[in-house]
N, C-alpha and C positions, 0 to 999 in steps of 0.2 A: 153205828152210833150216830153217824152225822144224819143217817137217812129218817132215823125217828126223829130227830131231832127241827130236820126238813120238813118232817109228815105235821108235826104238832106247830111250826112258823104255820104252814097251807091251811090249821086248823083254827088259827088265832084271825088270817085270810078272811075266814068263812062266818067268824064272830064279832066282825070289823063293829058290825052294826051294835051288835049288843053291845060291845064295849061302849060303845059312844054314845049310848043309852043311859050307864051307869057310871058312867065314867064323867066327872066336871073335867078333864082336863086332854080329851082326846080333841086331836090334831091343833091343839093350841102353838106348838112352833110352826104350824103349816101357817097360819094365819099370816105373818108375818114377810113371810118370802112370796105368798101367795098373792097377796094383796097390794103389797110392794111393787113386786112385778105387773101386775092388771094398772099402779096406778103409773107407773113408770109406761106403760104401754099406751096410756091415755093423756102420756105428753104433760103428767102432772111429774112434783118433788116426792118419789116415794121418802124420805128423808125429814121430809116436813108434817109432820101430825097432824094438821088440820086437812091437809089432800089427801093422805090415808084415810082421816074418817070418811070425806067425802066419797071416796071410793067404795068403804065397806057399806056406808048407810046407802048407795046408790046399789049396792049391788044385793044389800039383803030387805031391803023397802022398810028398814024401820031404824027408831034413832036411838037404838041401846046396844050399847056395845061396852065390854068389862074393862075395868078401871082397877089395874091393880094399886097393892101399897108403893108409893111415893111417888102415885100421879102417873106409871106407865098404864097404857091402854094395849089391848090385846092385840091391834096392828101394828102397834111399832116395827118398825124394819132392823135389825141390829147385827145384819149380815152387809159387808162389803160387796159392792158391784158386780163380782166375778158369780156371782148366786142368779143373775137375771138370764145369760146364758141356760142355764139347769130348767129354771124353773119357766122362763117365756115359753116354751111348747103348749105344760100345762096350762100356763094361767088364760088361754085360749079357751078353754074349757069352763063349764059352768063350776062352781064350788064344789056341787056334789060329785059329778063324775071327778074331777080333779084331785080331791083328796082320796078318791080311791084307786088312781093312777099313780097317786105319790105312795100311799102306801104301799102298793103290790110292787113299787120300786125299791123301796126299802129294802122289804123282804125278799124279793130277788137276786138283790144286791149282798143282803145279809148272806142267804144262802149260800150264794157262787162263791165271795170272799170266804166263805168256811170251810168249805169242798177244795178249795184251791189251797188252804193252809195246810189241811187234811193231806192233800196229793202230795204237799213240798216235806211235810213230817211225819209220814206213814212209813216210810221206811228205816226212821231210825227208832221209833214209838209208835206204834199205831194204837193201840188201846189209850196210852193215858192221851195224844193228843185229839182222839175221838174223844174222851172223857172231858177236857178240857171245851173242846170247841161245842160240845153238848151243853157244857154247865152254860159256857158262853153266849149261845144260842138262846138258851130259856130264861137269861137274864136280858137279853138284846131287849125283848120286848116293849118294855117302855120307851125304846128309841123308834120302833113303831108306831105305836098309840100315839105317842104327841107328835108324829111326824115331823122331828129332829132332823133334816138336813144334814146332821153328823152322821147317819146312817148312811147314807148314799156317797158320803166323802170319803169315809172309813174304808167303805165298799170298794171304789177303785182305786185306794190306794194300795188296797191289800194286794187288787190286778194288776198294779204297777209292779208292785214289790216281786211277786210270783214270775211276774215277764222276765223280768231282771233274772232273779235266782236260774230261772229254767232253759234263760238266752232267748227268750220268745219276742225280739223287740229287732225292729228295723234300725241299721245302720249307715249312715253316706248312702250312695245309691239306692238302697233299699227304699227309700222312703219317697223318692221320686216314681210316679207312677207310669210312664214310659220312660225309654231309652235315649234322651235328646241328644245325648253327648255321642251315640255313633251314627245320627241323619244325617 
């Protein structure tokens, strides 16, 4: 179950573009952490509205950019700090290649978190928790398309979670990467 479910995320993957053809509303959360972070990188207030625009207008060579109801614009940043971490790699990247580096994070991220929920409740359900993480799966989508940053938050929490359950997580020494305490 989860693996069809996997096959048809790889197939969404591959129709990135068409979506974003017919779609007004794809990778519009990308915008925000995207641009934030490029202006936050250029030593400007991602935080401040008027050095976002200057950032998006500098970075798409024209002066139009969406103005929703009550005055917000489609750069606004509306993630706390700990988001520039995530997202500084990509924002090195031009727009194009970047938003299709976030996405295929997404859904890799989607994926793994559902395989690993799969592997922690296959043994007590395996058909309804494949039924569940399939329904789950084919509704994720739209956390794809607008490139939602909850998708990749979700995603290692769920790795978090799984580590825990399964003892998979370093302890006291463990976590130190040589042996200093017997030189």
């Amino acid at each position: 179950m989860v693996s069809s479910s996997s096959a048809g995320k790889c197939g969404v993957y591959f129709d990135e573009h068409a979506l974003e053809i017919y779609s007004p509303v794809a990778m519009t959360d990308f915008n925000g952490p995207y641009y934030g972070t490029r202006c936050f990188l250029e030593h400007r207030d991602p935080y401040k509205t008027s050095d976002m625009i200057l950032t998006y207008k500098a970075d798409n060579n024209n002066n139009s950019f969406q103005i929703f109801a009550g005055g917000r614009t489609a750069v606004e940043l509306g993630y706390l700090p700990t988001i520039f971490p995530v997202t500084a790699p990509i924002a090195f990247l031009a727009f194009g290649p970047a938003h299709l580096v976030w996405f295929a994070l997404i859904l890799c991220g989607l994926i793994v978190a559902s395989f690993l929920m799969w592997n922690v409740s296959a043994t007590h359900a395996p058909v309804v928790s494949g039924c569940l993480l399939g329904f789950m799966l084919a509704n994720s989508e739209l956390v794809a398309v607008i490139g939602n940053p909850a998708g990749i938050a979700i995603s290692c929490c769920v790795v978090a979670t799984w580590c825990f359950v399964e003892g998979k997580y370093a302890t006291g020494r463990d976590r130190v990467p040589f042996d200093w305490a017997n030189d």
